[in-house]
C-alpha positions in Angstrom: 135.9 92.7 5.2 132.7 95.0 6.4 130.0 94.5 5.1 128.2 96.8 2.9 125.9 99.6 3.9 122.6 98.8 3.3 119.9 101.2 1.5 116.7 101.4 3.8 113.4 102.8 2.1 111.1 105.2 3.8 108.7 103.2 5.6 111.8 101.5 7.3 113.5 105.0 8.2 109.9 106.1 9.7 109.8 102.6 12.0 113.0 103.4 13.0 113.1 106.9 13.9 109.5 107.6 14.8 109.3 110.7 12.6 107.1 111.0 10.2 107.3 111.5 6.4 107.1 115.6 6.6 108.9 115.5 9.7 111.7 113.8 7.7 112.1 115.6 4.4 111.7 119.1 6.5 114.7 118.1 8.7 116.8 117.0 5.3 116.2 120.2 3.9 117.1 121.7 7.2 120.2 119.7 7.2 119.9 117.9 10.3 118.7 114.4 9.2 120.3 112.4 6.0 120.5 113.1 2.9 118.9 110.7 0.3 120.3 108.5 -2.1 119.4 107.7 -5.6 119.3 104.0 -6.5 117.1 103.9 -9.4 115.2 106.2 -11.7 111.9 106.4 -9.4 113.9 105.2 -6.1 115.9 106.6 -3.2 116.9 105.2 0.0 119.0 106.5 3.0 122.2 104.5 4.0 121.6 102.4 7.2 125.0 103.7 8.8 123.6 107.7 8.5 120.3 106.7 9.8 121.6 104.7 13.0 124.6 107.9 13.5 121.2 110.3 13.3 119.4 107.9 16.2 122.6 107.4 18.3 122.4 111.6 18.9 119.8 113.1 17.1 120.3 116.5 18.1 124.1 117.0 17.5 123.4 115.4 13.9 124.5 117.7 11.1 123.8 116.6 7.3 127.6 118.4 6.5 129.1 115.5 8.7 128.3 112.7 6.6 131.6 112.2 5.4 132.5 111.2 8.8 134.0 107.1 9.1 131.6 105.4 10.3 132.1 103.4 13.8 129.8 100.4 14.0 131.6 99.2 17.2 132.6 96.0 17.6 131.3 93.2 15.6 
């Protein structure tokens, strides 16, 4: 059984991808980074699995792709 996607928060997204905060909410609304998701009233998170697919090839990312399975590689 895989294991669940986890929820990262923004300061983990930033250390990961080097961008920073404006840099990431500009490329969202550009569609070329991930989309958000809710988890609470006042909380969002991004799903780890978008975030490393966005670092593995950063510019052929496209926000309508998300849908895609996910490949993790081996484990």
């Amino acid at each position: 059984m895989p294991a669940p996607d986890r929820i990262l928060r923004l300061d983990t997204v930033r250390h990961r991808t080097g961008l920073s905060r404006s840099t990431i909410y500009r490329k969202i609304a550009e569609g070329t980074f991930p989309r958000q998701v809710k988890v609470s009233v006042h909380g969002a998170g991004w799903h780890e699995s978008k975030i490393n697919r966005w670092i593995a090839d950063p510019p052929a990312y496209r926000a309508e792709n998300d849908d895609r399975p996910v490949d993790d590689g081996p484990l």
